[in-house]
C-alpha positions as semicolon CSV with decimal commas, in nm:
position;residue;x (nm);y (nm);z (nm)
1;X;0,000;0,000;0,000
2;X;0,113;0,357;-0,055
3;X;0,072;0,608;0,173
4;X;0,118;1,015;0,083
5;X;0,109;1,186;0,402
6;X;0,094;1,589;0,397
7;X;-0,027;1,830;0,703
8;X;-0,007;2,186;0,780
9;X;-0,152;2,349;0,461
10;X;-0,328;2,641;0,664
11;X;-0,549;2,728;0,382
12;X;-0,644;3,100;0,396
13;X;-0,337;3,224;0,586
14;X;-0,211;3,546;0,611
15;X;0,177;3,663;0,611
16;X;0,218;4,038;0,733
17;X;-0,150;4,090;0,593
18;X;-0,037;3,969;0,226
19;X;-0,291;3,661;0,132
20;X;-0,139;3,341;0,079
21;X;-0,351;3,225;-0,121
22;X;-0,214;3,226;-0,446
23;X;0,101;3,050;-0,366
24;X;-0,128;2,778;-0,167
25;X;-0,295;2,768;-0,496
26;X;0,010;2,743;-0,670
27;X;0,216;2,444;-0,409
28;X;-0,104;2,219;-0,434
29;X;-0,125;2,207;-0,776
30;X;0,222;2,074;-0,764
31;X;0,074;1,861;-0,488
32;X;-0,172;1,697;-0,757
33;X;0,127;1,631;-0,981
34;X;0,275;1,422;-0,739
35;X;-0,065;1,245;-0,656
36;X;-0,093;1,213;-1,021
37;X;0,287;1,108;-1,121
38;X;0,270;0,824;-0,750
39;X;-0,102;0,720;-0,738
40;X;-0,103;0,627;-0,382
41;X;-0,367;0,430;-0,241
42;X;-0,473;0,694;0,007
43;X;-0,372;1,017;0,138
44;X;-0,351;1,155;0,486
45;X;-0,380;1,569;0,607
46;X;-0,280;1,566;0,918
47;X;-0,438;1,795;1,046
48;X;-0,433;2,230;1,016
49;X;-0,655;2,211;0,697
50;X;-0,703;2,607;0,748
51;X;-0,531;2,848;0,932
52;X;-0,856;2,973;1,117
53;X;-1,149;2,795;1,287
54;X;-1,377;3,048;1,076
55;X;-1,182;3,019;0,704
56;X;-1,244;3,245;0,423
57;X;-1,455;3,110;0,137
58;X;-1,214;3,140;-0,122
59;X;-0,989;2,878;0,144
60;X;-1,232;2,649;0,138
61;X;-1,334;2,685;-0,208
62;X;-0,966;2,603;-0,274
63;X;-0,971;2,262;-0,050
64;X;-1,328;2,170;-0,204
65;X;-1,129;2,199;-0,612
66;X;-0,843;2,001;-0,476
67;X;-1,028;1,732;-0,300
68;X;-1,286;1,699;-0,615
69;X;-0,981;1,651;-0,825
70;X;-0,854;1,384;-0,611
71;X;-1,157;1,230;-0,477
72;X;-1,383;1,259;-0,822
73;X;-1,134;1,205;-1,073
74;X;-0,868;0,981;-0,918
75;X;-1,022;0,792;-0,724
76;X;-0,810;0,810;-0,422
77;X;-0,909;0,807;-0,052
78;X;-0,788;1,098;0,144
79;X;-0,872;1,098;0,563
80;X;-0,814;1,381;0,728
81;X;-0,857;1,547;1,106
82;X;-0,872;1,880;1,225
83;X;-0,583;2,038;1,391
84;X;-0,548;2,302;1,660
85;X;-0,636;2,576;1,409
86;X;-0,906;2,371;1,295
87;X;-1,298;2,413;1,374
88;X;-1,384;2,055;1,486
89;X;-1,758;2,077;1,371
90;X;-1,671;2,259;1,021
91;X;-1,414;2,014;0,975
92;X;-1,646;1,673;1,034
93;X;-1,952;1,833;0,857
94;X;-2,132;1,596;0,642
95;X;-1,858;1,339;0,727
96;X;-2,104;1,031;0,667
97;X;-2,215;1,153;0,326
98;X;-1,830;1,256;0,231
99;X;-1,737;0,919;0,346
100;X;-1,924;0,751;0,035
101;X;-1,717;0,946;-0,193
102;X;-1,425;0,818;0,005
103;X;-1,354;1,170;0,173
104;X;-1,315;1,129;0,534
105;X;-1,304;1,386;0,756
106;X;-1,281;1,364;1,122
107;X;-1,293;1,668;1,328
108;X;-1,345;1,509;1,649
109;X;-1,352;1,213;1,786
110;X;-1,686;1,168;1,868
111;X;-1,980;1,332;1,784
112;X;-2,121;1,286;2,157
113;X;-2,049;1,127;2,462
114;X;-1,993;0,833;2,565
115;X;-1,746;0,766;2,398
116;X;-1,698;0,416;2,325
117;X;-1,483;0,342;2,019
118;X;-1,163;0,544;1,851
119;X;-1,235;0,657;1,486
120;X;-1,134;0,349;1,284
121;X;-1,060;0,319;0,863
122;X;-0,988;-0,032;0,754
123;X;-0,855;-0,026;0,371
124;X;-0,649;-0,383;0,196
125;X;-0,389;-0,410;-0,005
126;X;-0,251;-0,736;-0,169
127;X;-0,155;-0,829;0,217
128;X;-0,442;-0,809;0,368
129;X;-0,610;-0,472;0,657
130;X;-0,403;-0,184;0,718
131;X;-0,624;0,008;1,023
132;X;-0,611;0,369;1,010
133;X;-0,697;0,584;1,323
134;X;-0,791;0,921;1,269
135;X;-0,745;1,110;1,603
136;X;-0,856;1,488;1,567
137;X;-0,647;1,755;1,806
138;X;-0,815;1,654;2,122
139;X;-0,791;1,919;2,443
140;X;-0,733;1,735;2,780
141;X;-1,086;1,883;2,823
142;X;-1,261;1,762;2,540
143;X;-1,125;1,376;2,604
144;X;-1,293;1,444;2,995
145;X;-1,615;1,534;2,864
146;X;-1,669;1,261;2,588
147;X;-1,584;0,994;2,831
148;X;-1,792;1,175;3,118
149;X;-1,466;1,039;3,372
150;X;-1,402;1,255;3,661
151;X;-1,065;1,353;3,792
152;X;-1,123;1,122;4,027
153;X;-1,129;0,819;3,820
154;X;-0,918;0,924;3,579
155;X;-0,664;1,267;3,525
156;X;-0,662;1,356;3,225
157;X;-0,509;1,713;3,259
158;X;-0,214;1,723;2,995
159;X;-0,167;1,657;2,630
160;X;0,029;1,335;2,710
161;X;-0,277;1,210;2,952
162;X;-0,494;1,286;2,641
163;X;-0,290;1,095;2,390
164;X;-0,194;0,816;2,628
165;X;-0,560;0,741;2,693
166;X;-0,667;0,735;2,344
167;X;-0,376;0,490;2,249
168;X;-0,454;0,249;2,497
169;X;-0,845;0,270;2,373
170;X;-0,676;0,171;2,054
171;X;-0,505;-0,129;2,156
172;X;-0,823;-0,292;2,335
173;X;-0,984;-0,244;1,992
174;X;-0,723;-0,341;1,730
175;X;-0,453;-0,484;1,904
176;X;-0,281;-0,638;1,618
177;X;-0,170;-0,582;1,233
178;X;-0,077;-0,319;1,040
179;X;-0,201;-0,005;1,189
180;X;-0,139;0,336;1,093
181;X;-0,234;0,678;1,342
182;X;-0,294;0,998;1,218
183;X;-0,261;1,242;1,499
184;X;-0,188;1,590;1,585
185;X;0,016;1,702;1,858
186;X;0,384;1,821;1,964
187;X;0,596;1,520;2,036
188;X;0,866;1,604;2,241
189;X;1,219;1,662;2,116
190;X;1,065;1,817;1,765
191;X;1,211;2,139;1,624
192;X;0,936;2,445;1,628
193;X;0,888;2,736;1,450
194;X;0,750;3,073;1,497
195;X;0,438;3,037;1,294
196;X;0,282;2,734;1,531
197;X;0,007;2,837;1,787
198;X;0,103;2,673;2,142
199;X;-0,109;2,398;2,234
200;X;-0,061;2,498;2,602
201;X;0,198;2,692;2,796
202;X;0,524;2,528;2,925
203;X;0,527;2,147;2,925
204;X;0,149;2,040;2,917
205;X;0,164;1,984;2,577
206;X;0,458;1,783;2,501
207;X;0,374;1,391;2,398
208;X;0,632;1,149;2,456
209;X;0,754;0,951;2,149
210;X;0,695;0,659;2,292
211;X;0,303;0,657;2,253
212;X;0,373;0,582;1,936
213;X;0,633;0,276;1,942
214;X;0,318;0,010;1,880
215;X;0,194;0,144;1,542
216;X;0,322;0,052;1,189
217;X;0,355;0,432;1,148
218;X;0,251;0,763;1,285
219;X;0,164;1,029;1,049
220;X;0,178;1,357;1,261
221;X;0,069;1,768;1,210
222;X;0,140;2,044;1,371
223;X;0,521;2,124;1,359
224;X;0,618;2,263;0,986
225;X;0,947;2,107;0,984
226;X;0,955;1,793;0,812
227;X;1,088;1,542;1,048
228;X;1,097;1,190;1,189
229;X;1,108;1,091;1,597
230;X;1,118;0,797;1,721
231;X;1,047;0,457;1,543
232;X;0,858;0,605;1,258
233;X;0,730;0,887;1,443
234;X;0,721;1,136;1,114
235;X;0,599;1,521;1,070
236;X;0,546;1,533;0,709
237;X;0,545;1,908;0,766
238;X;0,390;2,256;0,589
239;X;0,396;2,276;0,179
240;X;0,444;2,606;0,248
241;X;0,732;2,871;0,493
242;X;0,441;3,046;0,668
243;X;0,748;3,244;0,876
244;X;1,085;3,342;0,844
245;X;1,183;3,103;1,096
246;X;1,131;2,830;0,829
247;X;1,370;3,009;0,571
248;X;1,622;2,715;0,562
249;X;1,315;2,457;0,565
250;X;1,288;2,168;0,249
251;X;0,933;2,169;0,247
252;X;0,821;1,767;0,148
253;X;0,557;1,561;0,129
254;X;0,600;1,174;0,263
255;X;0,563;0,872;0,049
256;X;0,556;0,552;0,236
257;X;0,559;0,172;0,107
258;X;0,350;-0,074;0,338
259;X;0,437;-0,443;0,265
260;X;0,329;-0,721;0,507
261;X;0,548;-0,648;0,726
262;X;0,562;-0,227;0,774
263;X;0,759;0,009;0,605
264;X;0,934;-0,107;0,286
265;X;1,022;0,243;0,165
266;X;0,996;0,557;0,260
267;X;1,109;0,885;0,008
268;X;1,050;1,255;0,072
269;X;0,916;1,442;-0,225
270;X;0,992;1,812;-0,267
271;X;0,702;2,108;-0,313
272;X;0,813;2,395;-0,528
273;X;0,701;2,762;-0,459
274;X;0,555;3,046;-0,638
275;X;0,763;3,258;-0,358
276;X;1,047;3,122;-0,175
277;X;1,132;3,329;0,186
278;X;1,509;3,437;0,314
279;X;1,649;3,627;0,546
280;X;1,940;3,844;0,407
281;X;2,147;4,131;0,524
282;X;2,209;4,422;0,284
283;X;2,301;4,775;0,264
284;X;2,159;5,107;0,174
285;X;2,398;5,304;-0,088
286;X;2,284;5,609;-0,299
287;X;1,928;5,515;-0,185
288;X;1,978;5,156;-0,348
289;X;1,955;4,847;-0,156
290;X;2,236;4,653;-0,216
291;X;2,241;4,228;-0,079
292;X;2,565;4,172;0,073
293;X;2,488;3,782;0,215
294;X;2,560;3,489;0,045
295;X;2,420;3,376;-0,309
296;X;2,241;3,697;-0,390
297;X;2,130;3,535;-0,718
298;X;1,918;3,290;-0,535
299;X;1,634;3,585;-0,419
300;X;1,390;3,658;-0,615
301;X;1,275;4,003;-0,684
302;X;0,900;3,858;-0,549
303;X;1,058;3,633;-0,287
304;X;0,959;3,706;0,100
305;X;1,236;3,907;0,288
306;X;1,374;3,944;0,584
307;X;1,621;4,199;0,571
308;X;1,871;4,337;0,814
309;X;2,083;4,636;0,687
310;X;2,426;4,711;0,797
311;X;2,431;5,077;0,749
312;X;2,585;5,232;1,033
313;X;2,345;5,584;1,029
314;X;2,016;5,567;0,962
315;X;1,768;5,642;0,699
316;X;1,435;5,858;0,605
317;X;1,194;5,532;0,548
318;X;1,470;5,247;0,458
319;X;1,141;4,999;0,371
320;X;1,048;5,170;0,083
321;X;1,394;5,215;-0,077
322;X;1,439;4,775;-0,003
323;X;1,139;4,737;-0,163
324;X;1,252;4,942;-0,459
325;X;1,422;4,656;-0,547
326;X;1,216;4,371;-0,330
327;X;0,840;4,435;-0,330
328;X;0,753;4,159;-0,064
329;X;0,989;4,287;0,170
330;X;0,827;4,220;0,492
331;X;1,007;4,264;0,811
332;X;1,326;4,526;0,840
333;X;1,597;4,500;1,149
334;X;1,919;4,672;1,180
335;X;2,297;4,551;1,260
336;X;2,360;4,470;1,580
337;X;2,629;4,831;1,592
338;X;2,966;4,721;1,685
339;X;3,104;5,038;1,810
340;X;3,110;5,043;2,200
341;X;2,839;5,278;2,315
342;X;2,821;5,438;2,639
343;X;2,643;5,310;2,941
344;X;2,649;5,628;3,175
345;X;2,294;5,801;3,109
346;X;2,246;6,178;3,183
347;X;2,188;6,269;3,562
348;X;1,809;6,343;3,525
349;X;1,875;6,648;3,798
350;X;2,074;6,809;3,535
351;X;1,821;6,807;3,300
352;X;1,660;7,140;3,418
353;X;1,952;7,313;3,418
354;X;2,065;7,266;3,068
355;X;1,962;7,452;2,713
356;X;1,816;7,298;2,413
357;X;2,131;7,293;2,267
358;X;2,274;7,101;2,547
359;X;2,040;6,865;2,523
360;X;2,072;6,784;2,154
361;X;2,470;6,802;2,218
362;X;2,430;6,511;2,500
363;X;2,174;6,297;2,292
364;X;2,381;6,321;1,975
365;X;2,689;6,214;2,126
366;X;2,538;5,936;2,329
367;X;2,407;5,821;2,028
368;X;2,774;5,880;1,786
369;X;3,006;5,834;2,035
370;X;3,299;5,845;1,800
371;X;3,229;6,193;1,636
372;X;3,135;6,513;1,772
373;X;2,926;6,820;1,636
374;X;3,161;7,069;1,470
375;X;3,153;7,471;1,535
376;X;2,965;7,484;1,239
377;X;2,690;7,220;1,339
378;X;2,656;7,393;1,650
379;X;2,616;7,729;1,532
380;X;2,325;7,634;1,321
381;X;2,163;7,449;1,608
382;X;2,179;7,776;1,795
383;X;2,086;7,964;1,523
384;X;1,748;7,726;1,450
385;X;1,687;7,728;1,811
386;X;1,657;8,107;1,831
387;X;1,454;8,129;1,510
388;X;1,202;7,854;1,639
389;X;1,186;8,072;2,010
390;X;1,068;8,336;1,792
């Protein structure tokens, strides 16, 4: 059986208020090629479908062309749960009529309580079941109320708690074979980024790896890193850098060869963008921005930026004259300035005793401690100072 595992698409996400959209657009049509080119046997979205519990209809006009295209025309399963940024009950609407079409969608685990069985997908392959358990993002809350336990008879207070329940639920009901999860949650030891939402503050929402040792393998959302933990513990991560903190990602999708016995193969497949993202340094000449990092040829003039500039003085709007040259510029941050600045502040009892021109004389030097206002510079200071008094 093969097995295309993808997560994180965060359909209808903004970056510094510029839509995403079209580059979504753009990475999952590349996403059908590789459905196309591989023909797996199902697919699995691991959660994050859209970047907001209340998505914009153009994002989920976008899922409903791509899942028509896959689903309608060929013919391929595709389950999917809802994440953290996920609306459980938008997610796992019409589930039961989707699921005729062979689109399942699970946004949580049960629609009531009690609950009494995990979400379960049997499909066969030439060896016989592979089980698929599609486990929605679950708060420690949520699991409490489906199963109606009290603290008493059971804490469930943490992420771990959460996940270690459900797992053992699992076993009791499909102890053996081939068995697949589809979860999402933070395993511990995986490398964040800045564009995740914490699950909870501080530890809470860590899972340990070993949750996860039982199952054939465990295809995971919610860190955009591609990555693999454990014993075939595996994030297939974003299609797209939704931050700068994923400049240096290879964003991937997962392919994955089941054969009687688990894994036979497992190859990562690369997702072009319409925009790729860096983070460079440059410099501000003759009001041109200038790249001075490494392999300036590989930005784009409509790539996302992160710039920091390594001009010493500063400049009237410095944006606009980057994005002269860069018009998706998005975040600016200077040099860290290597000259040795001055730590003694200005007595604040002095203050009232000294001129405006005093004042401007103490700030500009504590800000250029190397150079000092000439007689020439001062004498216009006075002289503006006197004009402005009149």
């Amino acid at each position: 059986m093969k097995i295309l595992h993808t997560a994180d698409w965060h359909l209808g996400k903004y970056l510094n208020n510029f839509s995403l959209l079209d580059d979504q657009r753009y990475v999952l049509q590349k996403f059908l090629e590789i459905v196309r080119a591989h023909q797996p046997d199902v697919i699995l979205l691991a959660g994050d479908v859209y970047d907001r519990s209340v998505p914009p209809a153009d994002a989920i006009k976008l899922f409903d062309e791509v899942m028509s295209e896959i689903i309608l025309h060929l013919k391929i399963p595709v389950i999917a749960i809802a994440g953290n940024h996920d609306n459980p009950q938008r997610v796992g609407y019409c589930n039961a009529i989707l699921e005729k079409q062979g689109l399942y969608m699970f946004g949580q685990i049960t629609s009531a309580p009690p609950l009494t069985t995990m979400p379960q997908i049997t499909l066969h392959d030439a060896f016989g079941e592979v089980h698929f358990f599609p486990i929605p993002y679950t708060e420690p809350e949520t699991l409490r109320y489906f199963t109606a336990l009290a603290d008493t008879e059971l804490p469930i207070r943490t992420h771990q708690d959460t996940l270690a329940w459900i797992v053992q639920q699992i076993d009791k009901q499909c102890p053996t074979g081939r068995r697949v999860l589809i979860g999402h949650a933070f395993v511990a030891g995986g490398e964040a980024s800045d564009s995740e939402r914490d699950l909870l503050i501080g530890g809470a929402a860590y899972v340990e790896t070993s949750l996860f040792d039982k199952f054939t393998y465990t295809a995971l959302g919610h860190l955009h890193r591609p990555q693999t933990l454990g014993n075939n513990v595996r994030y297939a991560g974003s299609p797209l850098k939704y931050s700068f903190s994923e400049a240096t990602h290879k964003k991937t999708v997962t392919m994955l060869t089941l054969d009687a016995q688990g894994i036979a193969e497992k190859e990562e497949i690369a997702l072009p963008a319409l925009r790729d993202m860096h983070r460079i340094t440059g410099i501000i000449e003759d009001y041109s921005f200038k790249i001075t990092s490494k392999n300036p040829e590989a930005v784009g003039e409509d790539d996302f930026l992160e710039v920091t500039l390594e001009n010493e003085h500063s400049f009237l709007n410095p944006m606009a004259i980057v994005q002269k040259s860069f018009k998706n510029a998005m975040h600016l941050r200077r040099a860290e300035n290597k000259r040795k600045r001055k730590t003694d502040g200005i007595d604040a009892s002095s203050l009232k005793d000294m001129t405006e021109l005093d004042l401007f004389t103490a700030f500009y030097q504590k800000c250029h401690t190397d150079t000092a206002l000439t007689d020439k510079q001062i004498g216009f200071l006075r002289e503006s100072i006197q004009s402005l008094r009149k």
